[in-house]
VEXBA-433186 format. One record per residue: x, y, z of N, C-alpha, C in turn; residue in three letters. Coordinates in pm, whole numbers, padded with zeros to 5 digits, always signed. Each point is the difference from the previous one (the first is absolute). Layout:
<nodes>
XYZXYZXYZALA/...
</nodes>
This chain:
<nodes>
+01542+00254+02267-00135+00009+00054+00003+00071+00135UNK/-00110+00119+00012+00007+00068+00120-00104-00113+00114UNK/+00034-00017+00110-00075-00056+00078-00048+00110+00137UNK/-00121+00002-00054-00020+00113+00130-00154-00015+00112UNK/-00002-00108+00005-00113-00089+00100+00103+00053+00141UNK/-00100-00012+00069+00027+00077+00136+00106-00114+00060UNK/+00099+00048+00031+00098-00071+00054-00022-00068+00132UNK/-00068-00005+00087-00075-00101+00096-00047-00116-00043UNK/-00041-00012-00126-00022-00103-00009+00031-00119+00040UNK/+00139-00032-00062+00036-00120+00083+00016-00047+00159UNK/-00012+00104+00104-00004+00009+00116-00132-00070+00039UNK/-00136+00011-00066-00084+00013+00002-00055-00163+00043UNK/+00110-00106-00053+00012-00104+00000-00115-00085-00157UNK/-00008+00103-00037-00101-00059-00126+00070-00042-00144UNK/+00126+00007-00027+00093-00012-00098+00026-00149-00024UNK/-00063-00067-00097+00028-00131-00009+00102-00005-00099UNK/+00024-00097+00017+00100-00114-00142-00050-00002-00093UNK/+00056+00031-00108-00076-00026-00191-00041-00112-00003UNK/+00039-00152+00039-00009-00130-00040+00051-00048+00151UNK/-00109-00093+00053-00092-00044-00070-00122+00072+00018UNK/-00118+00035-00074-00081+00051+00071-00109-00075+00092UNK/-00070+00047+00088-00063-00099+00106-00149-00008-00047UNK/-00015-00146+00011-00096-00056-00101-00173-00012+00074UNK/+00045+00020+00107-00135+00087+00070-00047+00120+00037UNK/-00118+00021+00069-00061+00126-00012+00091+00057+00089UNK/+00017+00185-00018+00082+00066+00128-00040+00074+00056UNK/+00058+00017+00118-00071+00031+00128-00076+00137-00019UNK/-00085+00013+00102-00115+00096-00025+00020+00160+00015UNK/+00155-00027+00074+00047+00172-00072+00062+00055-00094UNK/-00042-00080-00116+00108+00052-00164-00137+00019-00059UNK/+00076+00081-00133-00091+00053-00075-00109-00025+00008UNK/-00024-00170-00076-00114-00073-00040-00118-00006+00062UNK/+00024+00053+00195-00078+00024+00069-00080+00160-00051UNK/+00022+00038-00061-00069+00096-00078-00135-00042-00074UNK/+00066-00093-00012-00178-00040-00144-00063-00104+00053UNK/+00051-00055+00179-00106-00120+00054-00117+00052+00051UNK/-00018+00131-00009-00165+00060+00014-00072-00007-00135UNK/+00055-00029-00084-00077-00021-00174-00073-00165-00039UNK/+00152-00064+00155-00013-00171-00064-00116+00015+00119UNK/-00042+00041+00114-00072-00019+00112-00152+00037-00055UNK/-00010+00085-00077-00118+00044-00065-00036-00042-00109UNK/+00084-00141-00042-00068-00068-00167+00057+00086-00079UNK/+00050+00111-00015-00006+00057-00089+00136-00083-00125UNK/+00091+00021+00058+00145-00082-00062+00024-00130+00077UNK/+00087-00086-00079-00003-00149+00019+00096+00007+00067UNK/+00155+00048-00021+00064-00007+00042+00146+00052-00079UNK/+00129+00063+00070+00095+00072-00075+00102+00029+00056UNK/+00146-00040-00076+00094-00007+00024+00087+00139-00044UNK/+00080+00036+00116+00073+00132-00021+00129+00027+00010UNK/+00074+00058-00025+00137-00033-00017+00046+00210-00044UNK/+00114-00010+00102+00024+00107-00022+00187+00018+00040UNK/+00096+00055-00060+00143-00038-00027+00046+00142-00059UNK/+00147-00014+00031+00093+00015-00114+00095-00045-00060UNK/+00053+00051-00067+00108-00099-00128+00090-00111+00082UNK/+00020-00005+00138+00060-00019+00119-00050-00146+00027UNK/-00161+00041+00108-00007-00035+00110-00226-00003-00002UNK/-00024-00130+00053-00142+00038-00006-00042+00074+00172UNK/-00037+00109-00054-00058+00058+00121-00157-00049+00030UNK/-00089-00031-00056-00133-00078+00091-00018-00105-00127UNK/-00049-00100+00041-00053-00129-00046-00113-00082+00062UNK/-00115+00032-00084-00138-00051+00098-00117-00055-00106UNK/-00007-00077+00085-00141-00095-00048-00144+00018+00026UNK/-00114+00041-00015-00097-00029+00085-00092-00044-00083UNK/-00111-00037+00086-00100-00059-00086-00033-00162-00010UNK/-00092+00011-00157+00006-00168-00037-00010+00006-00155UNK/+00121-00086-00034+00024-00018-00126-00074-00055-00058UNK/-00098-00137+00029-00099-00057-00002-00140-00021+00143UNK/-00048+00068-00068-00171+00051+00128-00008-00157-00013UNK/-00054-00101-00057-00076-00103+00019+00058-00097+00086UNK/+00129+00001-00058+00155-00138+00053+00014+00088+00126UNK/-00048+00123+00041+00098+00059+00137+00133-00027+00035UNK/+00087+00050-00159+00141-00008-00050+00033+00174+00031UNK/+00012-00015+00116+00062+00205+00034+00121+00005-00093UNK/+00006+00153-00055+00112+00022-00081+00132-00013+00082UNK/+00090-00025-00097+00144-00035+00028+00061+00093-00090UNK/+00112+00071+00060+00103+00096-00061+00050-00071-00177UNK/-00007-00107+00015+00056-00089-00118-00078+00000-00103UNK/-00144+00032+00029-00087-00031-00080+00032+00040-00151UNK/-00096-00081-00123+00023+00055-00149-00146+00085+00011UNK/+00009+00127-00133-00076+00090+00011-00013+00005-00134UNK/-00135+00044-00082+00022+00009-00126+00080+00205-00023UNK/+00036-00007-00053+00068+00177+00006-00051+00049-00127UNK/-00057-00066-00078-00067+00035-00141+00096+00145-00044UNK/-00030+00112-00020+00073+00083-00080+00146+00046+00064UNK/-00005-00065+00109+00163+00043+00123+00062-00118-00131UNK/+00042-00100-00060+00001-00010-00124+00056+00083-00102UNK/-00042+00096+00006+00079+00089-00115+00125+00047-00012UNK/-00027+00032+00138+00198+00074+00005+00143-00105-00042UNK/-00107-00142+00054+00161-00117-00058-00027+00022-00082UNK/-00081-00019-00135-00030+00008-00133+00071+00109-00074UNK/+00022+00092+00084+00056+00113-00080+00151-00012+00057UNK/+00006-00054+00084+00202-00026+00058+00034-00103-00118UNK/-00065-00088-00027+00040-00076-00129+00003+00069-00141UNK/-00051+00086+00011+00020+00061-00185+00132+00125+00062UNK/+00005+00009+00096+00098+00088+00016+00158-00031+00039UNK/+00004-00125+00008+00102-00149+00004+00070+00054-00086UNK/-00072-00010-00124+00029+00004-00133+00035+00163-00087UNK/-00063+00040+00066+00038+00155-00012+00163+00002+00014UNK/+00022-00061+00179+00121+00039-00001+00067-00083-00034UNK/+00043-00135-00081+00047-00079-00087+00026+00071-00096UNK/-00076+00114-00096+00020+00090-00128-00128-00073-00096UNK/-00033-00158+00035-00088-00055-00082-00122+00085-00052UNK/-00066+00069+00081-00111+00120-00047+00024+00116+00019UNK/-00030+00115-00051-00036+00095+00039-00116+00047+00081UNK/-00017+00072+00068-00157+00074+00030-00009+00085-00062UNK/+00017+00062-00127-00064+00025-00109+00008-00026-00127UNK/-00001-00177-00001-00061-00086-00102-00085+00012-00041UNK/-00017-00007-00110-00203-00064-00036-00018-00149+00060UNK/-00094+00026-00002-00087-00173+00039+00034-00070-00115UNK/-00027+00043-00089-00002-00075-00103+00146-00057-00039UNK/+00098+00047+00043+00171-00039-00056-00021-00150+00112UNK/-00080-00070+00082+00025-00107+00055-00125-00064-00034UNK/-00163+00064-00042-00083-00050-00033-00073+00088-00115UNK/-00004-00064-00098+00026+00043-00148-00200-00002-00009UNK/-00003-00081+00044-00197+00027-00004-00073+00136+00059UNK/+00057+00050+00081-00017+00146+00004+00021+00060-00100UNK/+00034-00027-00099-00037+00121-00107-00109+00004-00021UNK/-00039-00108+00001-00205+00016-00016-00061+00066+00107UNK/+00044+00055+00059-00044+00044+00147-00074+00142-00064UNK/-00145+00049+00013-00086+00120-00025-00022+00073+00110UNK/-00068+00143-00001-00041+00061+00098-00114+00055-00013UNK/-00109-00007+00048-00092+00077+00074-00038+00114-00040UNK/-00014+00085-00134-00051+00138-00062-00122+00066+00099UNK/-00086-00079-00043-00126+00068+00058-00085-00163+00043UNK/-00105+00084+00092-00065-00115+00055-00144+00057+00042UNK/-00109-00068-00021-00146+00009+00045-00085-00107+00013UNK/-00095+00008+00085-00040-00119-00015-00067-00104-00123UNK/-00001+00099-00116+00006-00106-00119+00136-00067-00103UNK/+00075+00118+00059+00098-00060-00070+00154+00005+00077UNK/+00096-00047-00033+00117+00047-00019+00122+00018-00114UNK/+00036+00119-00018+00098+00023-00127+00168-00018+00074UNK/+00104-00090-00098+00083-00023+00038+00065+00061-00061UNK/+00160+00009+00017+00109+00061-00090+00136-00013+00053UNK/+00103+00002-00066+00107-00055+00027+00074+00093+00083UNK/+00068-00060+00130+00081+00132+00101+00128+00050-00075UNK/-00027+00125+00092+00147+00072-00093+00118-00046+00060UNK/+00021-00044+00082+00134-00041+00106-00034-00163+00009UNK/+00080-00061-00041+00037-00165+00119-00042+00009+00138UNK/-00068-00080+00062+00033-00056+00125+00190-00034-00002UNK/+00050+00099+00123+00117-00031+00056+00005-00115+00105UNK/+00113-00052+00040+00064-00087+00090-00100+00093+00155UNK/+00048+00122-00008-00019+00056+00137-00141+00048+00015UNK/-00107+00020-00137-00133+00018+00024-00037-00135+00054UNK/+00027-00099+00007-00044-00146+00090+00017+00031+00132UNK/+00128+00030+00044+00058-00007+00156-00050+00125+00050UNK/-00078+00130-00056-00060+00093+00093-00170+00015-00061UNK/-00069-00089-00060-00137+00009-00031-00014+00119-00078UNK/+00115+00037-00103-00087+00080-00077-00021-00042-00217UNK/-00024-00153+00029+00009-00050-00122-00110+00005-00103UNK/-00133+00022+00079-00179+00031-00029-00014-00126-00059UNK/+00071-00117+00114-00043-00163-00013-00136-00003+00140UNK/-00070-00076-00029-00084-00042+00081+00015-00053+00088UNK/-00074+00019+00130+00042-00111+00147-00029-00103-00018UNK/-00099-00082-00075-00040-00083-00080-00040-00023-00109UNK/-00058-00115-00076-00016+00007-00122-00121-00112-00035UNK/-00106-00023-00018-00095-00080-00017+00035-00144+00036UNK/+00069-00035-00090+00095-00154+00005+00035-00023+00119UNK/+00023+00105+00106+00097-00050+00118-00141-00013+00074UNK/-00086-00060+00052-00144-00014+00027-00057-00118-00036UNK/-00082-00076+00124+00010+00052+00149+00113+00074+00075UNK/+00186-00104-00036+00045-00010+00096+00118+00074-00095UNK/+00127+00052+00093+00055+00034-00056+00165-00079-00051UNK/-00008-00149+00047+00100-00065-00036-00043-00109-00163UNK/-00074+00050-00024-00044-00078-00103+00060-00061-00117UNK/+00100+00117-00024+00076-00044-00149+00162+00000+00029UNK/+00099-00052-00061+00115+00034-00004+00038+00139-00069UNK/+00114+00026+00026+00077+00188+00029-00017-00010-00207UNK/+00019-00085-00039+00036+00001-00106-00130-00005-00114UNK/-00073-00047+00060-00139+00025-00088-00081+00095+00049UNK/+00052+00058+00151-00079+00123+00020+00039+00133-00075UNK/+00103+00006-00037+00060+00103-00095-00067+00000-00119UNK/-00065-00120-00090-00056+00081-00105-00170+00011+00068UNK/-00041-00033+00126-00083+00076+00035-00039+00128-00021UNK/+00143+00038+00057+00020+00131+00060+00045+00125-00119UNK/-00009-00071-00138+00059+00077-00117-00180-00048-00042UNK/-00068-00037+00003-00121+00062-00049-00111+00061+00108UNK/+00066+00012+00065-00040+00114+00099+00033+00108+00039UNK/-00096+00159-00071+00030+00094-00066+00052+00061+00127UNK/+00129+00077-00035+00073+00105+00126-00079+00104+00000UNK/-00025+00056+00117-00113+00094+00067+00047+00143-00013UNK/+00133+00043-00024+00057+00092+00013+00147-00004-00121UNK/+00035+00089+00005+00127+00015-00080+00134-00051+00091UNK/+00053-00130-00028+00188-00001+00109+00016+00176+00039UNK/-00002-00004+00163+00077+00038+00076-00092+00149+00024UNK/-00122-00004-00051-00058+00158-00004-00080-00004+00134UNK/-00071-00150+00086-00107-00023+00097+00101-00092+00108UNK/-00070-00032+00143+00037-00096+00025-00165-00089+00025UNK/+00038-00086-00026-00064-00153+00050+00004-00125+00045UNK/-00044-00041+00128+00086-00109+00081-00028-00130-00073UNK/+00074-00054-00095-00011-00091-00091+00108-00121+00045UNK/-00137-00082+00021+00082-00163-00001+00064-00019-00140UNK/-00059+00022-00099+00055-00044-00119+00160+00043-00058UNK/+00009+00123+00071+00177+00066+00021+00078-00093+00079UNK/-00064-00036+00095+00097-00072+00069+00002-00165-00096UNK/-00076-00073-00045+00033-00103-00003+00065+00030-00132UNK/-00011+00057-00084+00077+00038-00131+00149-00013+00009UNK/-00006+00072+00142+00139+00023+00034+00065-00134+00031UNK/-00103-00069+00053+00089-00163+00073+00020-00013-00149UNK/-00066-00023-00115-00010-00081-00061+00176+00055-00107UNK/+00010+00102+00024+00113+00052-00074+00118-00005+00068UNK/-00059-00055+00168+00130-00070+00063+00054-00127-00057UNK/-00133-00094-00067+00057-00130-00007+00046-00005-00153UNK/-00104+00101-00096+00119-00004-00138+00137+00019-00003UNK/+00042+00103+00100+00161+00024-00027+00096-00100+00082UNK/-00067-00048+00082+00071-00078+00131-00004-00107-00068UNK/-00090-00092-00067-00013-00117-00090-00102-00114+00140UNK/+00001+00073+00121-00095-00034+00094-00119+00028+00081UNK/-00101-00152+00025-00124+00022-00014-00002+00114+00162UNK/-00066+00140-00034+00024+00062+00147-00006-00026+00124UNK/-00097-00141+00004+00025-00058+00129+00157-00015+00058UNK/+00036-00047-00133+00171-00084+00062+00094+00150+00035UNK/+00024+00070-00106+00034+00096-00002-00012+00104+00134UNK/-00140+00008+00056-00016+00066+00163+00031-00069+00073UNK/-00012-00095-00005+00041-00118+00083+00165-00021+00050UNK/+00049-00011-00095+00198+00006-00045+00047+00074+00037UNK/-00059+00148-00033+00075+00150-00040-00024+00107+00141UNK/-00142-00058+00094-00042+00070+00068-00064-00077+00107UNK/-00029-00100+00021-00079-00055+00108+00090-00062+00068UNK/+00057-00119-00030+00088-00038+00003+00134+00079+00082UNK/+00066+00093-00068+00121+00030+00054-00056+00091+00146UNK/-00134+00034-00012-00018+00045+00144-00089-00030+00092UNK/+00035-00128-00025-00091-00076+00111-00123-00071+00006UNK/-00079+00063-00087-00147+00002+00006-00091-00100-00055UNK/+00041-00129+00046-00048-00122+00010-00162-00006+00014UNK/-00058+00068+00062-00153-00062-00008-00060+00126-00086UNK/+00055+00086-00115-00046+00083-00077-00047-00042-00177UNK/-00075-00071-00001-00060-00108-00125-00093+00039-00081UNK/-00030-00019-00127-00135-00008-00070-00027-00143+00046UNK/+00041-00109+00061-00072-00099+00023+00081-00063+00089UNK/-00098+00000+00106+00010-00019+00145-00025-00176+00002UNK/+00084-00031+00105+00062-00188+00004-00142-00029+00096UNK/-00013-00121-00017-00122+00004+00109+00019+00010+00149UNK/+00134-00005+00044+00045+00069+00112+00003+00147+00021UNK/+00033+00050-00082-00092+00148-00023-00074+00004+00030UNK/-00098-00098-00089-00165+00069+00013-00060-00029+00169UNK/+00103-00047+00067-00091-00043+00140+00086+00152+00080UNK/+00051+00098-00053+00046+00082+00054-00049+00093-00040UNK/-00076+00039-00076-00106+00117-00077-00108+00018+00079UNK/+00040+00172+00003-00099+00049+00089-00148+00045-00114UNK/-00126-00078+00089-00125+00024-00104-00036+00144-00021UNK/-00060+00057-00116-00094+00088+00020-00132+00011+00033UNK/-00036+00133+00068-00122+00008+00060-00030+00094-00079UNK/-00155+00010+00021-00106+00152-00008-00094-00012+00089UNK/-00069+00092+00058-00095+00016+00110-00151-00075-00089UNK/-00090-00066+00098-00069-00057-00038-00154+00073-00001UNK/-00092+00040-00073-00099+00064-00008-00079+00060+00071UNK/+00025-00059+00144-00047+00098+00098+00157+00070+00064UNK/+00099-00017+00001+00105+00062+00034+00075-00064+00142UNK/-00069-00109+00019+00010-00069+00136+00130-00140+00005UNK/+00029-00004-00121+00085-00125+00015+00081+00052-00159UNK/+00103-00106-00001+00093-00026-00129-00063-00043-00089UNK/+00005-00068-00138-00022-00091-00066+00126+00013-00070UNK/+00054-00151-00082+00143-00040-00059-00067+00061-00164UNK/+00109+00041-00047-00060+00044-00140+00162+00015-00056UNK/+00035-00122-00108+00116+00004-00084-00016+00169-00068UNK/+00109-00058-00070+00037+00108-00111-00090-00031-00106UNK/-00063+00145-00051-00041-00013-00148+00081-00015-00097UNK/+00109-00003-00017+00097+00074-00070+00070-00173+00010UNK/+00056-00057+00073-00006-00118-00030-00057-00124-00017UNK/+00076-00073-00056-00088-00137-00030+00057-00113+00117UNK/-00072-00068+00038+00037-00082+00095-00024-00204-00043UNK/+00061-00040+00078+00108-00030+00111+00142+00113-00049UNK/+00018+00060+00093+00125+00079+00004+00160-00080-00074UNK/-00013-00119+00053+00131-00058-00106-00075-00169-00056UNK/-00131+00054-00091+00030-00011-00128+00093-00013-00092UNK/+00026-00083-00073+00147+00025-00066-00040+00051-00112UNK/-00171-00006-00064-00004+00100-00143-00010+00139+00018UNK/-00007+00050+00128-00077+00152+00030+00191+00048-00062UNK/-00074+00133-00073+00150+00084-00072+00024+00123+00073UNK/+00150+00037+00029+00047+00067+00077-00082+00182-00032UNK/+00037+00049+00110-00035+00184-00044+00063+00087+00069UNK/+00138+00023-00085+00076+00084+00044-00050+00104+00066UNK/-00117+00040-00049-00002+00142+00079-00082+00033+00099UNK/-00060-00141+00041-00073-00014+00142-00066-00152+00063UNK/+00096-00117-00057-00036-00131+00038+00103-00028+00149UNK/+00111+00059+00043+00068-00076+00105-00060+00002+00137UNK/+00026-00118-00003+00025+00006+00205+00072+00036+00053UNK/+00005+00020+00155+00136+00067+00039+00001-00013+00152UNK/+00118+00044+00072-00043-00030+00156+00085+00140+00021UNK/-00007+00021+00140+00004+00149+00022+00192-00022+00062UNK/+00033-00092-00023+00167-00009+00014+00073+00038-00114UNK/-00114-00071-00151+00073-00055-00125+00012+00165-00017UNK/-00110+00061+00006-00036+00174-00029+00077+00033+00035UNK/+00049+00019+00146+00162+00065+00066+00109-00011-00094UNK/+00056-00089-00039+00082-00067-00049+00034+00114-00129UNK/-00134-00008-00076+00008+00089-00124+00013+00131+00038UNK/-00081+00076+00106+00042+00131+00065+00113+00010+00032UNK/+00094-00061+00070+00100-00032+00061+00082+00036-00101UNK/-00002-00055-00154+00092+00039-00093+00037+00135-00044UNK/-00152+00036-00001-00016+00133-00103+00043+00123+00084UNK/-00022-00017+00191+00067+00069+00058+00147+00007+00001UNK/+00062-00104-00051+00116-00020+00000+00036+00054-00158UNK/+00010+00097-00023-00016-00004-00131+00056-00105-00114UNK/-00103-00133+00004+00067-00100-00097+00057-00130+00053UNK/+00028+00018+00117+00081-00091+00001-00014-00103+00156UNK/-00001-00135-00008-00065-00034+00119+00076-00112+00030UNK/+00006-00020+00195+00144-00065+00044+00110-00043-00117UNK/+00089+00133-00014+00087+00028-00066-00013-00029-00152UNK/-00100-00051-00043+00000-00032-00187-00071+00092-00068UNK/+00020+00076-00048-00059+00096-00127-00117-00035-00090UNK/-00094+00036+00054-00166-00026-00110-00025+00114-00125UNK/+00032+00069+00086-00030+00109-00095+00027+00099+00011UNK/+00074+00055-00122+00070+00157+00036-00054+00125+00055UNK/+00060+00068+00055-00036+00128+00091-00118+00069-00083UNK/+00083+00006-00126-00063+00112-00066-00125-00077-00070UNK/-00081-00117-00013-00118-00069-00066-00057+00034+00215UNK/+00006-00060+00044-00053+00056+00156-00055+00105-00018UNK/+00061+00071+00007-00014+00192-00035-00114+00019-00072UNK/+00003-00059-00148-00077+00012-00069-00104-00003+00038UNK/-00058-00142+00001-00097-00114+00087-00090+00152+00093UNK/+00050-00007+00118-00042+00074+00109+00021+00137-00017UNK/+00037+00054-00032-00091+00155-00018-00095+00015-00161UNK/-00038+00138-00025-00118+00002-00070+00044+00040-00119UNK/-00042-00075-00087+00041-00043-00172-00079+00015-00058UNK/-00116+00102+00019-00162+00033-00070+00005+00122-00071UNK/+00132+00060+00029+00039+00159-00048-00085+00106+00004UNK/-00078+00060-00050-00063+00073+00017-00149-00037+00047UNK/-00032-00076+00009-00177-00083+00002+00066+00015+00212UNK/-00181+00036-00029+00025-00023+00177-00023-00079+00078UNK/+00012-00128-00021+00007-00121+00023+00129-00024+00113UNK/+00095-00082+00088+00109-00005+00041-00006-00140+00011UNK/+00088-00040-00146+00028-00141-00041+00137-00022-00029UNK/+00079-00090+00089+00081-00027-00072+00024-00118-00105UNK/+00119-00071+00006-00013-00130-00075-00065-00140+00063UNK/-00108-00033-00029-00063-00108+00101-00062+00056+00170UNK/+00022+00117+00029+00007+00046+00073-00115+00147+00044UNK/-00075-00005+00100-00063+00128+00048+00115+00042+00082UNK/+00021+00145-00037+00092+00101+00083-00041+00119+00063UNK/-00128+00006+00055-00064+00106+00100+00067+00004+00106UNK/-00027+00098+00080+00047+00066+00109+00117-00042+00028UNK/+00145-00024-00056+00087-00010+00024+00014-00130+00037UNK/-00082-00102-00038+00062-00204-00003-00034-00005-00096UNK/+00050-00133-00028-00051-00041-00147-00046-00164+00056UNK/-00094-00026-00060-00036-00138+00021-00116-00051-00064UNK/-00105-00082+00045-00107-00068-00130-00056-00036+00131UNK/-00173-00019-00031-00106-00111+00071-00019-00064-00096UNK/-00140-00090+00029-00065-00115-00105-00103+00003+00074UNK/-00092-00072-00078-00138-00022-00006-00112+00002+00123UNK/+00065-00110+00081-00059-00031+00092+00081+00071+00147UNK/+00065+00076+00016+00027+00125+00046+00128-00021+00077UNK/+00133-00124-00065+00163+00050+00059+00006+00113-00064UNK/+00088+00023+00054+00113+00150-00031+00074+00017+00083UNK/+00159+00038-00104+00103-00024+00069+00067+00109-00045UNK/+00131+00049+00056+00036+00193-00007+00136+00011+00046UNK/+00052+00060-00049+00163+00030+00041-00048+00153-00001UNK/+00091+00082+00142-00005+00127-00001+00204+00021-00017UNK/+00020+00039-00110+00134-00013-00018+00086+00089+00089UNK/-00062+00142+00092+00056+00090+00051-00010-00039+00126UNK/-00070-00100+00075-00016-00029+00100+00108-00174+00007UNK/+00005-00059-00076+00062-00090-00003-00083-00113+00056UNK/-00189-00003-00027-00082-00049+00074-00087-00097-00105UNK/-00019-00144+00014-00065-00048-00088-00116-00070+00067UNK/-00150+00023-00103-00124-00035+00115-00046-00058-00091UNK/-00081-00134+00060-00056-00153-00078-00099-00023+00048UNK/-00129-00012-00026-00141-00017+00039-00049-00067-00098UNK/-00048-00117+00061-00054-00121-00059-00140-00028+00031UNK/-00119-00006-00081-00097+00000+00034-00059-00113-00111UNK/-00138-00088-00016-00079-00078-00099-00136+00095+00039UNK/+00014+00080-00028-00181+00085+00005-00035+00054-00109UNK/-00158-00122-00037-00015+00038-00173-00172+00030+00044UNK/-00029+00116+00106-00070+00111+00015+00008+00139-00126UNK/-00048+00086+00035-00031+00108-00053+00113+00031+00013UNK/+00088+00071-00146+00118+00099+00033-00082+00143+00119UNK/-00039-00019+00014-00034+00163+00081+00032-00093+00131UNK/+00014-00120+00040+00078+00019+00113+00079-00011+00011UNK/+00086-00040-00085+00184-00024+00037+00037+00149+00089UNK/-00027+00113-00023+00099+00156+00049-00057-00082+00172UNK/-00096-00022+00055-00010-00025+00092+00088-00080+00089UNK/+00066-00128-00052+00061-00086+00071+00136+00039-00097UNK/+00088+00071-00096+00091+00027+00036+00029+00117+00024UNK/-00114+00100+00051+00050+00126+00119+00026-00067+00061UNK/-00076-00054+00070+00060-00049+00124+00186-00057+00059UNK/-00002-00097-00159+00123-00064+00033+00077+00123+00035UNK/-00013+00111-00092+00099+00113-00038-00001+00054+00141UNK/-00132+00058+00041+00057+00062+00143+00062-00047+00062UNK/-00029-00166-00008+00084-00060+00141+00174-00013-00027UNK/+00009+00020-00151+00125+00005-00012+00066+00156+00038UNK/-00077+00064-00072+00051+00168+00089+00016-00004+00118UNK/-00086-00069+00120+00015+00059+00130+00129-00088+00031UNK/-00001-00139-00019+00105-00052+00019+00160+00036-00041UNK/-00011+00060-00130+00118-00002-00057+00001+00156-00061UNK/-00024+00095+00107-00009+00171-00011+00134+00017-00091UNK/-00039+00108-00079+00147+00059-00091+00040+00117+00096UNK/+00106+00000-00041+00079+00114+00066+00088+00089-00095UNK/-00057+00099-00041+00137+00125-00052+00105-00045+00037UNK/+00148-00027-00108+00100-00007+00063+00064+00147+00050UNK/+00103-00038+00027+00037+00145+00081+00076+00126-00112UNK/+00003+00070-00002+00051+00118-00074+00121+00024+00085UNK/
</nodes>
């Protein structure tokens, strides 16, 4: 890994310790002081930032309030829902197995789930009718892990919420629900690829994917408060979501649509491809690996070459820049979710950036509050040409 963050840094006196991280807000000249003109104006509740490399955390900041009503200011520790930041473990687990020999990525679906043969496509369509017909190609292993399977982001059944059913009865959902496109000719950002995929983690593994991410990947790196179901000590560490309130003057708390609540419920069913929580350490942890190609304080997750894969762009000719589980624009590869984290490895810089937000406003404002983070990470942490 090239590391090429301006070498002052550490002089700078801003270079903390990986562990432990500090469980209050930080001081008012790091990043996070970037977005306390957003929390000062109602606009955002409050947001945790985190910015590192494979090394060493270079800023760690809190601001805000995790809860407006309790006047619970955010804490670096906090849990966050990460909804589709979600995907990329999802796809490190089918790729476990890749490099075991257990699958291929260019399997059919069907050699692990045999009900896809019933799987139709999409001929023609108007608003009186639709004509179906059978695809000429399988859904592959790898049309799941880069969205080009012409599975749906949803599917009627998954509605209201999207934890509704188990992985295993959502699959014959998802086989009478006609593919939109021919395997591998479109892309489409499809939940239903991803959970297909958990679900063909737990046929070959013989485990339910919870245990399996849990064992294979959470577990060996650390990432203790990263759950589909949060302990009720958790839940007093979850930062709420907001949206601006009708005249634009205050917050209001507004859950997830997308989930069903009480959060640990013990009937609500997992969703690989956008149910976890997460905290902006557990996130490091997983960056931390993939910069490493694979392998984290000294134990091997995952081979160089499934990394590789993963993070650059696996869309081939479509002009899309997807890799496996993975957006690979402008030279990082990384994932947001819903309510507007997003988290990013720039692999040539050796620079990993974590922005944690609960704002379930208008997507037309997220670019607002994470420009911001971004500039403040540019001015702080300027690149430099290395030398010729």
């Amino acid at each position: 890994m090239t590391n090429r963050i301006l070498p002052a840094v550490a002089a700078l006196g801003f270079v903390l310790t990986l562990f432990p991280f500090p469980s209050s807000a930080a001081p008012a000249h790091d990043i996070g002081s970037a977005l306390q003109p957003f929390v000062d104006r109602h606009e955002l509740a409050g947001a945790v930032t985190l910015v590192a490399t494979a090394d060493q955390v270079l800023d760690l900041s809190a601001v805000g309030w995790a809860d407006i009503a309790d006047q619970r200011t955010m804490r670096a520790d906090d849990l966050f829902w990460i909804a589709s930041q979600s995907k990329p473990m999802a796809a490190t687990t089918l790729m476990m197995l890749v490099d075991e020999g257990k699958v291929r990525l260019d399997d059919p679906v069907t050699k692990y789930l045999p009900e896809f043969k019933e799987q139709w496509l999409v001929a023609e369509r108007d608003d009186a009718h639709v004509l179906l017909k059978k695809p000429q190609h399988p859904i592959v292993l790898s049309n799941l892990l880069n969205h080009t399977s012409g599975m749906l982001y949803k599917t009627p059944a998954e509605q209201p919420t999207l934890d509704l059913l188990p992985l295993d009865a959502r699959m014959h959902v998802y086989v009478m629900s006609p593919l939109q496109f021919e395997p591998g000719a479109k892309h489409l950002y499809a939940n239903a690829g991803i959970n297909t995929a958990a679900r063909i983690v737990e046929v070959v593994s013989g485990l339910p994917y919870e245990r399996f991410l849990a064992g294979r990947l959470l577990d060996p790196l650390g990432m203790k408060d990263t759950t589909f179901r949060p302990t009720a000590r958790q839940l007093q560490r979850l930062a709420k979501a907001y949206k601006p309130n009708a005249t634009g003057t205050a917050l209001e708390e507004t859950p997830s649509p997308q989930l069903r609540y009480p959060l640990n419920d013990p009937t609500r069913c997992i969703q690989p491809a956008g149910g976890l929580l997460s905290t902006a350490g557990d996130l490091l942890n997983f960056y931390r690996m993939l910069l490493n190609e694979g392998v984290f304080n000294g134990r091997r997750i995952l081979s160089a070459q499934a990394v590789r894969q993963m993070t650059t762009k696996q869309t081939g000719l479509l002009p899309q820049q997807y890799g496996f589980g993975f957006d690979t624009r402008a030279g990082k590869f990384g994932h947001g979710g819903t309510f507007g984290t997003t988290s990013s490895a720039d692999r040539e810089r050796g620079l990993i950036t974590i922005f944690m937000i609960q704002y379930a406003g208008s997507a037309k404002d997220l670019p607002r509050f994470t420009s911001a983070f971004r500039k403040a990470v540019a001015e702080k942490f300027p690149y430099t040409e290395p030398q010729k």
